[in-house]
TORSE-7714 format. One record per residue (C-alpha): residue in three letters; x, y, z. Coordinates in nm, 3 decimals, decimal comma. Layout:
BEGIN
Ala	X	Y	Z
...
//
This chain:
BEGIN
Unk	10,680	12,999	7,310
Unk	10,403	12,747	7,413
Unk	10,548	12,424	7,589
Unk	10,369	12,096	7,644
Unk	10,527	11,752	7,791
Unk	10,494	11,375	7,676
Unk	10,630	11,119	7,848
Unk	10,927	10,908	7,747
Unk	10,719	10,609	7,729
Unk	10,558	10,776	7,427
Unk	10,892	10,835	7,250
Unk	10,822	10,554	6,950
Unk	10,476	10,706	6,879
Unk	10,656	11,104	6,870
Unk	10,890	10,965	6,639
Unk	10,659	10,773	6,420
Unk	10,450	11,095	6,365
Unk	10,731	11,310	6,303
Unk	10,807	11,111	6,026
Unk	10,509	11,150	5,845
Unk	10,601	11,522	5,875
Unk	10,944	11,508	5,776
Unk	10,840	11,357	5,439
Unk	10,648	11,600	5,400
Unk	10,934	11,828	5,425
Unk	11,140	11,615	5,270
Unk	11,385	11,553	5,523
Unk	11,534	11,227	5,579
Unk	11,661	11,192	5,902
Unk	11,511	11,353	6,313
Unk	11,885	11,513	6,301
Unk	11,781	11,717	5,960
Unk	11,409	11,768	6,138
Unk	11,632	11,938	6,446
Unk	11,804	12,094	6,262
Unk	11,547	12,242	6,044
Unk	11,341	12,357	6,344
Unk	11,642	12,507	6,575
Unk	11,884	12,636	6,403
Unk	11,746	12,714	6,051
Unk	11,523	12,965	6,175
Unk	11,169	12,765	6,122
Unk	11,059	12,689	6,485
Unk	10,795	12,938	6,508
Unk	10,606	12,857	6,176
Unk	10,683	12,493	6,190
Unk	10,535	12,495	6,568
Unk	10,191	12,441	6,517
Unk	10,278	12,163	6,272
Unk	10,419	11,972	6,511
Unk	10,209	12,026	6,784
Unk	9,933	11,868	6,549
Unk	10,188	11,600	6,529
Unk	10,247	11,462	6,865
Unk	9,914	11,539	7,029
Unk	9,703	11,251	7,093
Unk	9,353	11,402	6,971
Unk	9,154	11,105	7,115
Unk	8,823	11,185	7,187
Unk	8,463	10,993	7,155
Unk	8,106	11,075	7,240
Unk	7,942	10,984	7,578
Unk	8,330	10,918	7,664
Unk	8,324	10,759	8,041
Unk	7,984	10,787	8,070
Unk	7,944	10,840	8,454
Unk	8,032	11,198	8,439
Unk	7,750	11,249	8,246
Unk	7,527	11,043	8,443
Unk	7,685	11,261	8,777
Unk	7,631	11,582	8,536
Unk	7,253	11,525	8,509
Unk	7,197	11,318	8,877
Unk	7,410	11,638	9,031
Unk	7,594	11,918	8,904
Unk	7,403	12,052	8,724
Unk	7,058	12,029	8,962
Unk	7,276	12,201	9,205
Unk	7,441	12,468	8,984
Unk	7,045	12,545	8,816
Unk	6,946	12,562	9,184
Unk	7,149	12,830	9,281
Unk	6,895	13,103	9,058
Unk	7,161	13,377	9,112
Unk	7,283	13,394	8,703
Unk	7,090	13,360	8,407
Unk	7,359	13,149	8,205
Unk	7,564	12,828	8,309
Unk	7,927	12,853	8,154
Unk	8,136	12,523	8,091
Unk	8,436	12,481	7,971
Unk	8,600	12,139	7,768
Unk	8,972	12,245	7,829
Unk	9,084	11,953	7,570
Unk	8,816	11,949	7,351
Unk	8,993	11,777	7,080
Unk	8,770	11,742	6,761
Unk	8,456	11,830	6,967
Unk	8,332	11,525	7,028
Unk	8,333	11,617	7,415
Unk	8,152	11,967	7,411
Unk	7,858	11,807	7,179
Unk	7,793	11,577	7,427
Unk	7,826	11,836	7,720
Unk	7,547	12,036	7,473
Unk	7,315	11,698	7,441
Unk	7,326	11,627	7,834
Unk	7,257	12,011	7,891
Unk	6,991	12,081	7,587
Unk	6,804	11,757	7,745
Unk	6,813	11,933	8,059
Unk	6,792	12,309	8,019
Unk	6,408	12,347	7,913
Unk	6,311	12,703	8,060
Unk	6,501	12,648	8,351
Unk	6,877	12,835	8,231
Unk	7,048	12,913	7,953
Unk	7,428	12,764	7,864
Unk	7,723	12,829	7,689
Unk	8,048	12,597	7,599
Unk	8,378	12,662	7,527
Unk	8,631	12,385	7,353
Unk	8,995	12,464	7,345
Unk	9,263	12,265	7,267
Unk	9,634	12,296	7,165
Unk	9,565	12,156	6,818
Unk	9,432	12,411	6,545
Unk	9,409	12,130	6,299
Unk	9,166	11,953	6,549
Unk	8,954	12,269	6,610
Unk	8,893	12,345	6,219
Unk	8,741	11,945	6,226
Unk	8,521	12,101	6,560
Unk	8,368	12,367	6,436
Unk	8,244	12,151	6,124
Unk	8,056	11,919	6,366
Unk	8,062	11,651	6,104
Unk	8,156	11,325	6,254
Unk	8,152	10,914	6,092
Unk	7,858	10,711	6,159
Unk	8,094	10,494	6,387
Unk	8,185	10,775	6,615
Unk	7,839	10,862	6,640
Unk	7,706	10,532	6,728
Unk	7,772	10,624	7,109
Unk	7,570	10,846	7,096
Unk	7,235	10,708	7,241
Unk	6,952	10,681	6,996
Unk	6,690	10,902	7,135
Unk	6,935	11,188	7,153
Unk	7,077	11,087	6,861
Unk	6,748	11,126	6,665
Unk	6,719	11,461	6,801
Unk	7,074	11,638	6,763
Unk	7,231	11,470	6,446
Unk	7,178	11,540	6,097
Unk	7,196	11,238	5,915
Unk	7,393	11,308	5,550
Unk	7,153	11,301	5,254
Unk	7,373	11,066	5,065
Unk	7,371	10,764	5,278
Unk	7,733	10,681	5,064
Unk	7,908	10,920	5,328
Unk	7,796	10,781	5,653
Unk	7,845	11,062	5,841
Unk	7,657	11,284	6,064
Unk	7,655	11,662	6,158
Unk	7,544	11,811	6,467
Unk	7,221	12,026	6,453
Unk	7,234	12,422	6,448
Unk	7,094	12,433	6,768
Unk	7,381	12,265	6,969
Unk	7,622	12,412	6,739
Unk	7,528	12,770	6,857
Unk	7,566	12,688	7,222
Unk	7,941	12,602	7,105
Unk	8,315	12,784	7,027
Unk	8,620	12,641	6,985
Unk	8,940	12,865	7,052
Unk	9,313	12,773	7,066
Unk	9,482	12,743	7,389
Unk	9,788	12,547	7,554
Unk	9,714	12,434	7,896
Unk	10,092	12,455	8,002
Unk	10,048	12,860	7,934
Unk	10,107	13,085	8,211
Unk	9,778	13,216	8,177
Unk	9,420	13,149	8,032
Unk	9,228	13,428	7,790
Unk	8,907	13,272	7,973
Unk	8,649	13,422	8,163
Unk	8,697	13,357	8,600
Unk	8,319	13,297	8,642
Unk	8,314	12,894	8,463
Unk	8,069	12,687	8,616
Unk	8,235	12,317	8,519
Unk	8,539	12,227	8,362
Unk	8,604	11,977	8,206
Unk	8,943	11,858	8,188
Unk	8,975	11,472	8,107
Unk	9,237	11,266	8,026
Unk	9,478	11,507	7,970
Unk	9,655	11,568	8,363
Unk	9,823	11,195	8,306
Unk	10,069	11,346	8,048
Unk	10,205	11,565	8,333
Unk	10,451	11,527	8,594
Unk	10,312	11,625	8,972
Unk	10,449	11,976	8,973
Unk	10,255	12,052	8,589
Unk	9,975	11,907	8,759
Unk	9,925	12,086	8,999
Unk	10,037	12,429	8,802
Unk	9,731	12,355	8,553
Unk	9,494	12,252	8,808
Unk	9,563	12,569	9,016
Unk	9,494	12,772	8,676
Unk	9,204	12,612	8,600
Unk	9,050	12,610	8,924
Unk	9,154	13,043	8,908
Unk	8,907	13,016	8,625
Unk	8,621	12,884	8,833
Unk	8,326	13,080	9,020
Unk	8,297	12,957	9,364
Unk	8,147	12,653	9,406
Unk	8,229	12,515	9,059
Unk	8,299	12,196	8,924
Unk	8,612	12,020	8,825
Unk	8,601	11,676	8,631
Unk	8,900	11,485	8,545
Unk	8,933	11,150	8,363
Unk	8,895	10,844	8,515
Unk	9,230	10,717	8,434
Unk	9,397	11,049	8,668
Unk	9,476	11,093	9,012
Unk	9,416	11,411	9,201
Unk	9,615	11,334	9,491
Unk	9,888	11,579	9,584
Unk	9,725	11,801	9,334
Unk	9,388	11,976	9,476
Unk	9,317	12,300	9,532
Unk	9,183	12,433	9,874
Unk	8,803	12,578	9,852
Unk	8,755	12,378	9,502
Unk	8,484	12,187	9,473
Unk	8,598	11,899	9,282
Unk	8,434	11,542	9,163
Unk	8,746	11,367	9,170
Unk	8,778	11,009	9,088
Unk	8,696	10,825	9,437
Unk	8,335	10,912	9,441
Unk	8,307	10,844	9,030
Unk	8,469	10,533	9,085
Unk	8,181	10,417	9,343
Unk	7,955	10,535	9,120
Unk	8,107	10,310	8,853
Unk	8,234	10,027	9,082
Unk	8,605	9,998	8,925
Unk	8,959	10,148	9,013
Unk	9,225	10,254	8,759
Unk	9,514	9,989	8,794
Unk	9,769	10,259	8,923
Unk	9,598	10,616	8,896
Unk	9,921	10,793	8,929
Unk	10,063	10,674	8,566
Unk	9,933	10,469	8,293
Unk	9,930	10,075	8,235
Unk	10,301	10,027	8,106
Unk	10,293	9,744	7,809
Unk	10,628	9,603	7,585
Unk	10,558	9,441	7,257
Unk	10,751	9,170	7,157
Unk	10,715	9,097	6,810
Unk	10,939	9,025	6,489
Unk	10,763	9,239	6,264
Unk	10,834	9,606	6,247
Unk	10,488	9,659	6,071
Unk	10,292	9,447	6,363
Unk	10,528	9,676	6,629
Unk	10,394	9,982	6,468
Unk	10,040	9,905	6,449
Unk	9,982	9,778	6,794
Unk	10,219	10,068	6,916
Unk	9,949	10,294	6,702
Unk	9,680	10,114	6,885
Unk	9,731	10,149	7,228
Unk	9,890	10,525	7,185
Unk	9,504	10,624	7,147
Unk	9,433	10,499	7,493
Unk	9,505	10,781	7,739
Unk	9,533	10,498	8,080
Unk	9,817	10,265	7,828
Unk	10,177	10,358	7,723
Unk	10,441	10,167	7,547
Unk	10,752	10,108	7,732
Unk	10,898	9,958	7,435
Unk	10,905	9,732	7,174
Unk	11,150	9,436	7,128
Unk	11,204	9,221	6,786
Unk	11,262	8,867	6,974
Unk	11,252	8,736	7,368
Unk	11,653	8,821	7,395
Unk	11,578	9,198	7,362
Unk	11,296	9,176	7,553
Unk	11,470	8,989	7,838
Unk	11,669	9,318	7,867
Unk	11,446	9,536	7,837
Unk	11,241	9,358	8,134
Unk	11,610	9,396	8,358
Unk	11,542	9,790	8,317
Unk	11,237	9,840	8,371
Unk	10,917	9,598	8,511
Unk	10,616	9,655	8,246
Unk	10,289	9,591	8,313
Unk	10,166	9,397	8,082
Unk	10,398	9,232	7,827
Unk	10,211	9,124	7,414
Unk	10,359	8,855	7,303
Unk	10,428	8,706	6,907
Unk	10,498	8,305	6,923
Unk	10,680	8,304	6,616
Unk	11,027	8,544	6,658
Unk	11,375	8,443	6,593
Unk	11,642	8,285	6,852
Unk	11,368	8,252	7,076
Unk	11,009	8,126	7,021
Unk	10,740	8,297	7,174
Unk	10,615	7,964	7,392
Unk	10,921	7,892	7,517
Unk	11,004	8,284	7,621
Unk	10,652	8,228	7,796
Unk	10,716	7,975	8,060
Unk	11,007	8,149	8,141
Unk	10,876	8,452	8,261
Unk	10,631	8,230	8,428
Unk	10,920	8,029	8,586
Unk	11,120	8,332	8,693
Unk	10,897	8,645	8,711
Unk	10,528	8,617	8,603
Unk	10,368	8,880	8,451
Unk	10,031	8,943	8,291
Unk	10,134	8,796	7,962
Unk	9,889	8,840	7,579
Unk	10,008	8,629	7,327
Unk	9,916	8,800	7,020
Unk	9,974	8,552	6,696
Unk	9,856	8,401	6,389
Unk	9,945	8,068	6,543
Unk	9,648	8,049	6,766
Unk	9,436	8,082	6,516
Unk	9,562	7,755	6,334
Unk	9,500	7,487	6,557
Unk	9,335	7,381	6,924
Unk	9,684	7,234	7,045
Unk	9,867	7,581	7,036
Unk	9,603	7,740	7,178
Unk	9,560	7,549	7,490
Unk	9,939	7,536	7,533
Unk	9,991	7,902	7,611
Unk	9,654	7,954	7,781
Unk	9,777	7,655	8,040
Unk	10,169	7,820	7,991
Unk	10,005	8,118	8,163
Unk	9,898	8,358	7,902
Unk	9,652	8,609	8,050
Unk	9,501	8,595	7,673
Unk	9,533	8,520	7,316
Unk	9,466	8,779	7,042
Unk	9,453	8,781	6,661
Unk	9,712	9,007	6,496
Unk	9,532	9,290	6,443
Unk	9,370	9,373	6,120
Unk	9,369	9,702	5,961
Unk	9,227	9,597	5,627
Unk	8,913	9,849	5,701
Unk	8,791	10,128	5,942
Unk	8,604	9,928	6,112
Unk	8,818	9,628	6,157
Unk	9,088	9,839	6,312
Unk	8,838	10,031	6,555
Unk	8,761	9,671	6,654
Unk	9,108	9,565	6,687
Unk	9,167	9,899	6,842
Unk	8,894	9,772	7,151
Unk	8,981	9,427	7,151
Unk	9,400	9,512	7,203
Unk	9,321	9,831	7,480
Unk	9,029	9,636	7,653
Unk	9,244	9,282	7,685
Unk	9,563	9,534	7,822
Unk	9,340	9,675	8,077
Unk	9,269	9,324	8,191
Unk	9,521	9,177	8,162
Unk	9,667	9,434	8,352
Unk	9,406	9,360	8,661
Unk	9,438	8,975	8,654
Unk	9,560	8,725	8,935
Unk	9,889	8,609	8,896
Unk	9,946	8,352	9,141
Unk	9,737	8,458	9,421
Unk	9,720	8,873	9,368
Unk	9,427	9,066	9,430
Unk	9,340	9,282	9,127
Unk	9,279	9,664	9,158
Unk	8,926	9,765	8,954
Unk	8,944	9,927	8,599
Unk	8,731	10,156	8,412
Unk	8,557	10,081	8,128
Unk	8,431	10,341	7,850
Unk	8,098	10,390	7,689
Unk	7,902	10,053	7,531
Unk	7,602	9,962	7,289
Unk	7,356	9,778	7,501
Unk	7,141	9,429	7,380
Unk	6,904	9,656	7,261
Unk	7,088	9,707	6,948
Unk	7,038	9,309	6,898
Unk	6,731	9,229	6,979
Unk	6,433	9,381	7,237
Unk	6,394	9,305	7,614
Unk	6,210	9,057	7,744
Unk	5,818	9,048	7,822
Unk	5,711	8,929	8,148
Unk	5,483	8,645	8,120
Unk	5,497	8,566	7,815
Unk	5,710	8,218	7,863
Unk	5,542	7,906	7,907
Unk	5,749	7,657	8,134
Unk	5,889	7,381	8,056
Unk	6,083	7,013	8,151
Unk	6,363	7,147	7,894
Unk	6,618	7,289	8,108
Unk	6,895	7,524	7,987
Unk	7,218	7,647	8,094
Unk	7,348	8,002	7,949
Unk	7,731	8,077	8,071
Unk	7,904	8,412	8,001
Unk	8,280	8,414	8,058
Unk	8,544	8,629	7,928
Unk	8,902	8,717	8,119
Unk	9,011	8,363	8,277
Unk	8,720	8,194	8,123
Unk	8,891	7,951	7,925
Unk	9,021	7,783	8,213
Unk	8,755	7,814	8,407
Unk	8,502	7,663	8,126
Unk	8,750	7,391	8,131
Unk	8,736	7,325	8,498
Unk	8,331	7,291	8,486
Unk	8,266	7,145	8,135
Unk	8,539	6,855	8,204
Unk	8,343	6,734	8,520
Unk	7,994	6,737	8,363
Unk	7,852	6,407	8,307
Unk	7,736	6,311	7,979
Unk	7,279	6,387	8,073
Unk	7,379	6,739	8,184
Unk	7,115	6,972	8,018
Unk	7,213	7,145	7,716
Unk	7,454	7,486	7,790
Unk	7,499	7,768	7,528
Unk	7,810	7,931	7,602
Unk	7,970	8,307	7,520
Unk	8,325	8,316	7,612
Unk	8,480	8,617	7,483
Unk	8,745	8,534	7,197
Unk	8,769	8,674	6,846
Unk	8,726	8,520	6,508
Unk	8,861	8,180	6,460
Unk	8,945	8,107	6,795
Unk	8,636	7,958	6,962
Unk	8,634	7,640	6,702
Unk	8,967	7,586	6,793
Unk	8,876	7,638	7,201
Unk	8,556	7,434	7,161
Unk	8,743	7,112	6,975
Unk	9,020	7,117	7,261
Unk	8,721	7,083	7,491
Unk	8,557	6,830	7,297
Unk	8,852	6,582	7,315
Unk	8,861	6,670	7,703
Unk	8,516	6,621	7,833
Unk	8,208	6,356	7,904
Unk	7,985	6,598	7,698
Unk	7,970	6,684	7,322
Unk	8,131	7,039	7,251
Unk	8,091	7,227	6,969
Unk	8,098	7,583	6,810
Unk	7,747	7,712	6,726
Unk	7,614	7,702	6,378
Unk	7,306	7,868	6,312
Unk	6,982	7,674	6,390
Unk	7,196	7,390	6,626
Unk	6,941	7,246	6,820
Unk	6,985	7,276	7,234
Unk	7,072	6,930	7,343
Unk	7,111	6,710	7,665
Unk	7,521	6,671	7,722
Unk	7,586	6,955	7,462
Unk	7,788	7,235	7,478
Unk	7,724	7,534	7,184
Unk	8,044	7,764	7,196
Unk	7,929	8,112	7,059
Unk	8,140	8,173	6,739
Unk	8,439	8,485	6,768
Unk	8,314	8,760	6,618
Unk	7,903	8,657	6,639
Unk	7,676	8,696	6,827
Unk	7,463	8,389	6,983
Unk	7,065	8,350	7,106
Unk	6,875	8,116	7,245
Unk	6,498	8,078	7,028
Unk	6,200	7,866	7,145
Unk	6,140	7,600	6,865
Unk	5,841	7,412	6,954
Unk	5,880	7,254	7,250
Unk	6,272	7,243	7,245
Unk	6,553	7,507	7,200
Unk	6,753	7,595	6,938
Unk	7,022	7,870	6,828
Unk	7,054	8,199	6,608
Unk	7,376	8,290	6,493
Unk	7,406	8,627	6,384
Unk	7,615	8,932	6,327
Unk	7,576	9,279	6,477
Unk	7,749	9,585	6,647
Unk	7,956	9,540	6,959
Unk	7,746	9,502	7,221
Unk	7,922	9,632	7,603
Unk	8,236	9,637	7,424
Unk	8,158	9,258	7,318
Unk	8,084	9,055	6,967
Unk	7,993	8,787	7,107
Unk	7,797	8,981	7,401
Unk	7,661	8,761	7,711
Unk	7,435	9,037	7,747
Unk	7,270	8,932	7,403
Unk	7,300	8,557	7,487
Unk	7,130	8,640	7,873
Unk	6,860	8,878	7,715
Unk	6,743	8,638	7,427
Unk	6,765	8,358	7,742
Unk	6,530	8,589	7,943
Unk	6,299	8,589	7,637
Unk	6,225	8,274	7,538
Unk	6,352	8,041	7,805
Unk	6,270	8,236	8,143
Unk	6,236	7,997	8,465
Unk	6,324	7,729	8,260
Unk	6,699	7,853	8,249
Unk	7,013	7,870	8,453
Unk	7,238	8,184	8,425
Unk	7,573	8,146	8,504
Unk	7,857	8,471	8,498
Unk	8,217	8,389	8,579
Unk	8,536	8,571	8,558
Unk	8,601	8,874	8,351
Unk	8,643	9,246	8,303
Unk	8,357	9,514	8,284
Unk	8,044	9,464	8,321
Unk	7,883	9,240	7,998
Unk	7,601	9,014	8,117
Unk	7,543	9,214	8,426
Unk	7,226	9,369	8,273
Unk	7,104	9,017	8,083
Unk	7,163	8,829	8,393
Unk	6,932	9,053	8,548
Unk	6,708	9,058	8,306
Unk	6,710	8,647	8,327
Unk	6,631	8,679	8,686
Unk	6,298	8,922	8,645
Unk	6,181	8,650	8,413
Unk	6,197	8,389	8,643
Unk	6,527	8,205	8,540
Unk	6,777	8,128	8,832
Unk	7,099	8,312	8,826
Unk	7,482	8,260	8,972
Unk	7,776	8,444	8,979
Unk	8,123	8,365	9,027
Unk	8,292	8,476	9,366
Unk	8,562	8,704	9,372
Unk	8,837	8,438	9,525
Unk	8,815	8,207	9,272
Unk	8,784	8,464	8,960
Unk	9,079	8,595	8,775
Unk	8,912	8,923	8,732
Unk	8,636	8,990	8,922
Unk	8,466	9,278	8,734
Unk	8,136	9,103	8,551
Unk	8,056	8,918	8,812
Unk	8,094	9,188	9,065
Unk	7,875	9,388	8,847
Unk	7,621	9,126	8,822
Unk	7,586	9,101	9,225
Unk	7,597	9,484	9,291
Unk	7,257	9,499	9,039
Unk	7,104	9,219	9,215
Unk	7,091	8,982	8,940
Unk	7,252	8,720	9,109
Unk	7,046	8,472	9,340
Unk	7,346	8,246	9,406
Unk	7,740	8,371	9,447
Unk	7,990	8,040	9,434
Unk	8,323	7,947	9,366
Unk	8,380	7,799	9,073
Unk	8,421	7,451	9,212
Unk	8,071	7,421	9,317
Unk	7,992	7,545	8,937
Unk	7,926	7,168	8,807
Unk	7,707	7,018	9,109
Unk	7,502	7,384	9,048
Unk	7,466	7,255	8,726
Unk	7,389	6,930	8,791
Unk	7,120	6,967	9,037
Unk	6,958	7,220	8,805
Unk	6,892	6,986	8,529
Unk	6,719	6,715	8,793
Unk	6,504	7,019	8,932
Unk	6,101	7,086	8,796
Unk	6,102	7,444	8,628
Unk	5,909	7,707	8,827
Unk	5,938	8,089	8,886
Unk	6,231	8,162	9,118
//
């Protein structure tokens, strides 16, 4: 009988899942589910039903898109080079609903020309997942990744817009099968001449000695010389095989400039919340991301004071309103007695600037909305906001550590907002203009600069990443605390002298020539590098129509959002800062930012304000 492993961390998301099966059986309890399976004869035709229940099944298009990048840059020049077979064979060993091999057929179609033919295998332990595969129908939000000129080419959009969905052409779909297999097998019904495997994402629900059993097998499956990749979030050490040629994640991760928090296990999180419903959904939520597990869950701060004496987690979300205990005052004393990267997730935020500002200075990493699950889309959002504030959160300083570097997945660029700037086209100005972009540690760090800004500083137009309702809250806290007016943007808000515009949660904000003056556009639109509000968007609309006569500014925060606009600033003439690393909490966008050359300037946030300062007494000119 086929056996696969899951770690105990995942034990509330098993048994949340086998629930939904046992009503379906109608039994009421895991004992009668045990029972049913083991010793009333129905293991090996209940089997595939529950392998279809515990298996994760997450999979996306253009998924950690620097394998792809590698794949097209490398492997597969060298592997077409070779001229010694007529087809290329790859394999996606957890291919899930297919999402993975149709991209693997994209890159390779793009690429193939007359040059060699390919073939793809999918497998995967799920049959349930595999029947959705060989469809090759997918929802218009999954296919969004996919980038437009390819997706042009290789989807078929449905004829009834009402569906929004897309299928994958013939074409692509004949390079493509999909066959069952379980990776913990002794053996593989696979040919031993594969040119690239793919194996992602998958070796991190193994323990070392599995690992290294299904990497041996795999590699057995390989024609010498082939190709190996593995998932960002995995480590490969203790595991390789000798003669293998493997891309394993060192030289991906200098390709992509990040490291995985701890790439022997996943980012361990405990939710402490008094619903059972909120538990469950955030539980649901971070079970999709393959580099986050859930320790636990506790119902107040008592329980999760125990729960903390077990076992250490790595990042702790955290409800403000809970029983015996309220959320605040369960806060500072972690932070008294053992700090940890701390979210407060809670309604409570969202009501007022005083609550807000008291567990952001408490030393909350973050504050989050509870998520909503109203619509698809709102809980795919939630789903990105929740993962991407665990994986920084799980990178931040706390008192003085260094943060590892973290991954970050596939992203929209501006150009779903608005187009790139044109060089030349910008006529300068005396009206200066300060864009900032800010997102992990940026509310504190906003507050450090904007507090210390006299009142003539030239107008700034701020993104600091926050969700809905939030930023009004942020930017009225601010208000009462600094020389200059600070607002949240409204749509059309004019750019003034000793005004701050706060880019509205959930928006996205530009800068638009009016006359001789500036104004704002506030206005809604896909995620842009994981971000609604994007800096990118803010930076790029900056580039077009204020050029030399702005200042760029990136601070602290993870991934890599206004990297590409700050850059784009800088080609038009603008001048452009970024934050150092000693005085960020997470030095990822600003590390981006100087790695692309976009930043003239690298300070520490102290020397922010007089940066500031000096710009708006300067004469605008090309830089």
């Amino acid at each position: 009988m086929p056996a696969f492993q899951l770690p105990p961390a995942k034990r509330t998301m098993v048994e949340g899942r086998l629930r939904k099966r046992m009503r379906a059986l109608d039994l009421p309890t895991l004992e009668a589910y045990g029972h049913h399976l083991f010793e009333a004869g129905h293991l090996a035709d209940e089997f595939p039903h529950l392998v279809d229940c515990v298996t994760t099944n997450k999979t996306d298009f253009f998924r950690e898109p620097a394998h792809f990048d590698l794949l097209r840059t490398t492997i597969v020049p060298r592997l077409a080079a070779r001229g010694d077979r007529p087809l290329l064979k790859v394999w996606s060993a957890a291919a899930s609903t297919g999402a993975e091999a149709y991209t693997l057929a994209m890159v390779l179609q793009d690429m193939a020309a007359d040059r060699f033919r390919y073939a793809i295998l999918g497998t995967d332990i799920s049959s349930e997942v595999l029947d959705r595969a060989r469809t090759a129908i997918y929802p218009e939000e999954m296919l969004e990744a996919v980038p437009p000129d390819l997706r042009r080419r290789y989807v078929m959009v449905a004829r009834d817009p009402a569906r929004r969905e897309g299928r994958i052409v013939p074409e692509l779909r004949a390079r493509v099968r999909f066959q069952r297999l379980n990776l913990m097998d002794e053996s593989y019904p696979i040919d031993r001449d594969v040119d690239l495997v793919f194996c992602r994402n998958v070796l991190i629900y193994f323990d070392k000695p599995t690992q290294k059993a299904v990497v041996a097998r795999l590699a057995g499956h390989l024609r010498p010389g082939g190709y190996l990749i593995v998932g960002h979030s995995e480590s490969m050490a203790g595991v390789g095989v000798a003669g293998l040629d493997q891309i394993v994640l060192d030289r991906l991760q200098q390709a992509e400039g990040f490291r995985p928090v701890n790439a022997s296990r996943p980012i361990r999180v405990l939710i402490v919340d008094d619903s059972a419903s909120v538990r469950q959904t955030l539980c649901g939520i971070l079970e999709t991301a393959p580099d986050i597990a859930v320790l636990g869950t506790a119902a107040d701060p008592f329980i999760a004071a125990r729960r903390i004496q077990e076992e250490i987690p790595d990042v702790i979300i955290l409800d403000l309103e809970m029983p015996r205990m309220d959320g605040l005052t369960f806060l500072r004393k972690i932070m008294a007695q053992k700090p940890l990267p701390v979210i407060v997730c809670s309604t409570l935020t969202e009501a007022g600037s005083r609550i807000l500002f008291e567990v952001l200075e408490a030393g909350a990493v973050d504050v989050l909305p509870k998520p909503r699950v109203d619509t698809r889309q709102f809980l795919l959002e939630s789903t990105v906001r929740v993962c991407d504030a665990v994986r920084a959160a799980a990178r931040a300083k706390l008192r003085g550590s260094r943060p590892p570097r973290q991954l970050v997945e596939a992203k929209l660029s501006a150009d779903v907002v608005l187009p790139p700037p044109v060089p030349g086209r910008v006529v300068v100005e005396t009206d200066r203009i300060v864009c900032i972009g800010a997102s992990t540690g940026g509310t504190e760090a906003l507050r450090d600069v904007l507090e210390v800004l006299p009142a003539e500083s030239p107008g700034l137009v701020i993104v600091q990443h926050m969700p809905e309702h939030f930023t009004a809250a942020f930017a009225k806290r601010l208000n009462g605390l600094c020389a200059i007016t600070v607002k949240e943007a409204e749509d059309g808000d004019p750019v003034l002298r000793g005004r701050a515009l706060i880019a509205p949660g959930g928006r996205h904000l530009m800068v638009e020539r009016r006359g001789g003056s500036y104004a704002v556009s506030v206005k809604d639109g896909p995620l842009v590098a994981r971000h609604r509000p994007s800096v990118d968007v803010l930076f790029r609309s900056a580039a077009r129509a204020a050029a030399a006569n702005a200042l760029g500014i990136l601070m602290t925060g993870m991934g890599d959002d206004g990297a590409n606009g700050l850059l784009e600033m800088r080609r038009a003439g603008a001048q452009t800062v970024a934050q150092d690393e000693a005085s960020c909490v997470v030095f990822g966008m600003p590390k981006e930012a100087i790695d692309r050359g976009a930043a003239a300037k690298v300070l520490p946030l102290e020397q922010m304000p007089g940066e500031i300062r000096r710009f708006g007494l300067t004469v605008a000119g090309p830089r």
